[in-house]
N, C-alpha and C positions, 0 to 999 in steps of 0.2 A: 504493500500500500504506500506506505514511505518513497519505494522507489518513482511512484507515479509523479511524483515532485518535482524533480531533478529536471525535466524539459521544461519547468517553468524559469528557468535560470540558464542564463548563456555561456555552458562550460564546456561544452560541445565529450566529445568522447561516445564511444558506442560500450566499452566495455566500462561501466560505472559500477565500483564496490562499496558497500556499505557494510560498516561495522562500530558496532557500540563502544562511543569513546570518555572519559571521565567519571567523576566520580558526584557529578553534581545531585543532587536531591532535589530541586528543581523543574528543571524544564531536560527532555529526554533529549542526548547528541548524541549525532552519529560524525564518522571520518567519510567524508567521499576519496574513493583514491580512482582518478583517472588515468593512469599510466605515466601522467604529464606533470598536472599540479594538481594539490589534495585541499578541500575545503571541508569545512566544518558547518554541518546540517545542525538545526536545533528546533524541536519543538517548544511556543514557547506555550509554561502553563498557563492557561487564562483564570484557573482555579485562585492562582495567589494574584498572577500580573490581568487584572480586570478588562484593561484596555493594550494591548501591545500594541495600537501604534502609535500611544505616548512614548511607549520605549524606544522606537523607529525615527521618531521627530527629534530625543532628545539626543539618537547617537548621531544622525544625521546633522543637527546643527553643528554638535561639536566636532563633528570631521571636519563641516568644514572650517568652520573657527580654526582648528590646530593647522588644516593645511594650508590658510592664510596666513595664518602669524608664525607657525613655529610647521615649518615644510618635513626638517630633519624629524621629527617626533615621528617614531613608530605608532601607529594610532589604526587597528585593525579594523576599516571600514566595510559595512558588509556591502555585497555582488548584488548588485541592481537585477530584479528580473527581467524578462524579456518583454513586460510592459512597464518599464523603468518604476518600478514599484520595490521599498526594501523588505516589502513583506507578501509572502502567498497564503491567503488562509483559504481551506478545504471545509465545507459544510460537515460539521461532524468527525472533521480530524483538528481544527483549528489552525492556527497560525504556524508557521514555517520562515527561517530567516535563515541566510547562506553566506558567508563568508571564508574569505582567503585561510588556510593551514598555512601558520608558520615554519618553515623549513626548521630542524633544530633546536626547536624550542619543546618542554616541555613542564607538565606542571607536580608540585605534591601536595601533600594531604598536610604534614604536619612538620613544625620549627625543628629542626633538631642541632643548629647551631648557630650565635652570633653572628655569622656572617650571610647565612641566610635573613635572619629577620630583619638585616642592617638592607641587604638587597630589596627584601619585600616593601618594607615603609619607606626607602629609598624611591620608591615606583609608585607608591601611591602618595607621597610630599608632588613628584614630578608631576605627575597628571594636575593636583590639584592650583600647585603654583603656572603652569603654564597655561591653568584657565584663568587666574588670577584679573586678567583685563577681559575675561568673559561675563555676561552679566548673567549670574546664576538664577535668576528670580522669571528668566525668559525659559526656562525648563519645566516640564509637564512635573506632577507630583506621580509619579508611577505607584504609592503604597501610602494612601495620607496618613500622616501622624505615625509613619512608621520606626523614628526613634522618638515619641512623644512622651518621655517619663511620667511628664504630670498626667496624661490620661491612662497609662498602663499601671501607675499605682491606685487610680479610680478605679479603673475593671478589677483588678484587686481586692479593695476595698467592697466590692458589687460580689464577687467571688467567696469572699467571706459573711457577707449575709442572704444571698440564695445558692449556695454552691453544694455540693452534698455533705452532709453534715457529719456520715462517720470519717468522711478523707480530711475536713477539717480538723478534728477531733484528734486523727493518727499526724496531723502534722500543724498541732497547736507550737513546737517550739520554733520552726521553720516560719509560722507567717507570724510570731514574738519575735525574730529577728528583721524581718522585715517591717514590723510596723517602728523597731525601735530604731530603721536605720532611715527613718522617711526624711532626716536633715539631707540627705543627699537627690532627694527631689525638691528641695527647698532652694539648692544648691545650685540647680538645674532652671527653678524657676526664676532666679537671681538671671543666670548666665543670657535666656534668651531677652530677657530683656535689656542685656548691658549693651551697648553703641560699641565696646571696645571688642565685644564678640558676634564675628562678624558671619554674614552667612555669605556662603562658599559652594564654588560646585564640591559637592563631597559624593563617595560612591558608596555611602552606609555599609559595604561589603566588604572586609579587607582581609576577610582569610586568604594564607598564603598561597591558595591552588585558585586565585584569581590573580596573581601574576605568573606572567610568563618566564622562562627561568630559560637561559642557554645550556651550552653542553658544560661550562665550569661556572655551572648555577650562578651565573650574574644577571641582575632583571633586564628582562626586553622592554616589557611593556603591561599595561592591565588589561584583564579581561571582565567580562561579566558585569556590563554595564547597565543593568536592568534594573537597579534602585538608586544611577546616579539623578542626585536630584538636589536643591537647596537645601544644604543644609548646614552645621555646625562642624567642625574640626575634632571638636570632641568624639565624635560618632566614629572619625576613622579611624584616631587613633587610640578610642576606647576598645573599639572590636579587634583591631591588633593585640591590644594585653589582653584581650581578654583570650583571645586564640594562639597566641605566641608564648605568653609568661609561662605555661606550664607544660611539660612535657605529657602530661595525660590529658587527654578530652574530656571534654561534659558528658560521655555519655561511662567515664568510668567510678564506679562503685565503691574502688578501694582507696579513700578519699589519705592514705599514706601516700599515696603514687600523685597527690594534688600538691603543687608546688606554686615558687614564684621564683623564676630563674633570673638572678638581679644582672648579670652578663647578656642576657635578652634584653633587658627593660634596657641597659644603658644600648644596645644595637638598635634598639627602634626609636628611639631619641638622637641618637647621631644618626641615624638612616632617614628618618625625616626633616629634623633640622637641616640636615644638610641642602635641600630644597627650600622649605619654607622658613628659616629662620628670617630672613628678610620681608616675607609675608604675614607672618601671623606678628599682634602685637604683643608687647611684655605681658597684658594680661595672660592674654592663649596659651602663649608658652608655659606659663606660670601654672596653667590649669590641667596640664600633663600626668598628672598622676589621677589628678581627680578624675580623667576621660576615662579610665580604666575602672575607676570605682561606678562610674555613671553608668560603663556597660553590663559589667558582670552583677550588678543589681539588676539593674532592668530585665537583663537576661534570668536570675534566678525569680523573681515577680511572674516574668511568665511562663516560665518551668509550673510553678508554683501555682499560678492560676488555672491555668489550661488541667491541671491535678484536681482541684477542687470543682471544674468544671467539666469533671469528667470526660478529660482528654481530646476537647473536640477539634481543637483545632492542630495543635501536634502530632496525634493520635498518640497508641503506646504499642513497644513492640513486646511488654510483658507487663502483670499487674506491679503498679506502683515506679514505671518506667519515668513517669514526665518529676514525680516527687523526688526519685534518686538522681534526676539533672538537677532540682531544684538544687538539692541539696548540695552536689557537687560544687556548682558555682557560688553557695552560701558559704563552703568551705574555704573555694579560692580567693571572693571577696574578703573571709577575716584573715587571709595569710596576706592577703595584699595590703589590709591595714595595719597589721602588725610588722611590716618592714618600711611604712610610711616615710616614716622620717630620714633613711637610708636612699630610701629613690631618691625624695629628696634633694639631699645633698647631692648627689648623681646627676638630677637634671638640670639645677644649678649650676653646678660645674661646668655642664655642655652649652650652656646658655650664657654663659659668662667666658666663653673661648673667641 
């Protein structure tokens, strides 16, 4: 069925293979390999992305934005159909979008050294400082309110008094932790309104298997532009510690193996810095550790919610799945506060070079 697609796009070839590629949770890819050059097939979901072709406008503008101002920038633009259209949708199979395969390029799933997470935030500073004279505010909302603390500790709050009552009950000291750490929504509700924090094209997405990596893992470029959209700096580089600082995932159990690797934290502060230190103000910069408590909160609220509201939006892949994320990331937020004042000093030091 997929393969009926491929004549809607001008890639010519008679012998076209298809094979499942990445690791996204997502929207389904495939690799086209035509003997010649290979392209990247993607269904995109319409279950979470409501409208794709707000996502189409807003890669489209920025293509061409980068290839007006900043030509060199690798910026992977997707292949026009053959009715100059960057999207094919199929009644009943949905939307389909086609772009160039990077030769050489490849991606992973998780940090496992300083000089990766220095390359990763290294590429997501870049993207964001070379839209820096783009006007962010001309981009569609692809996901509203989708890093909106102050509404996700509401649904919370709404979770806790119609939510099921014995999941509440099994995880009375999980939403005691979350109600006592609510200054960090307070904190958040400060920032959007400060003038000195500014909104930004930002790509709310900054796990490392959205950038592109060469053969001696140094960054190409970002991929997976489906929730770039206005927003805050904190968002990027909150979801970096939140997905870099520790060598275990959220979805691990054995909350020993939950860490915060302080030789990460200082890679993704000189990996960013290094692009935006000239863009963001002393506030922003300043606000660097807190991006990371802003995520892995947020993140554990709706572990935690999606728990009490009986899974529906996450789903679960075993009983009590979405409360052992919660908790994970409840875990990684108190290691993250108890070496506070250590980062700290750390991003200080980088900020003051």
């Amino acid at each position: 069925m997929v393969q009926s697609i491929l004549p809607e796009f001008p890639i010519g070839g008679n012998d076209l293979r298809l094979e499942p590629f990445g690791s996204g949770l997502i929207n389904k890819t495939w690799r086209i390999r035509t003997g010649q050059k290979d392209y990247i097939l993607q269904r995109i979901n319409d279950d979470v992305f409501r409208e794709p072709r707000l996502i189409a406008e807003n890669v489209r503008r920025i293509a061409d934005y980068l290839q007006k101002n900043h030509p060199d920038y690798l910026f992977i633009v997707p292949v026009r159909t053959t009715q100059n259209d960057d999207l094919v949708f199929r009644d009943g199979e949905g939307y389909f979008r086609l772009a160039p395969y990077v030769d050489g390029s490849h991606t992973q799933d998780m940090v496992t050294s300083p000089n990766e997470a220095f390359e990763a935030a290294n590429q997501f500073g870049k993207f964001t400082a070379l839209l820096s004279g783009f006007d962010a505010q001309t981009l569609n909302i692809t996901i509203p309110d989708f890093h909106n603390l102050t509404l996700r500790y509401e649904q919370f709050l709404e979770s806790l008094s119609s939510g099921n009552t014995s999941r509440i009950s099994n995880a009375a000291a999980e939403a005691a932790f979350i109600t006592s750490h609510r200054h960090i929504v307070e904190t958040y509700d400060e920032i959007i309104s400060d003038p000195a924090f500014r909104t930004r094209v930002t790509h709310h997405d900054t796990k490392i298997n959205n950038v592109l990596l060469d053969g001696q893992n140094k960054g190409l470029c970002v991929i997976d532009l489906d929730t770039v959209m206005p927003g805050f700096y904190i968002s990027d580089v909150g979801d970096m510690m939140r997905t870099y600082l520790s060598p275990a995932t959220e979805e691990e159990t054995d909350l020993d193996k939950v860490s915060v690797r302080e030789e990460i934290f200082r890679a993704i502060v000189e990996g960013y810095l290094k692009e935006m230190k000239v863009v963001l103000t002393l506030k922003e910069k300043q606000a660097f550790v807190y991006a990371g408590k802003f995520m892995i909160y947020m993140q554990a609220i709706r572990f935690l919610t999606d728990y009490f509201n009986n899974d529906r939006y996450y789903g679960e892949k075993y009983p009590g799945h979405n409360l052992n994320r919660a908790k994970n990331q409840i875990d990684l937020l108190q290691k993250l506060i108890s070496v506070e004042e250590r980062l700290t000093v750390i991003l200080t030091q980088i900020i003051n070079q």
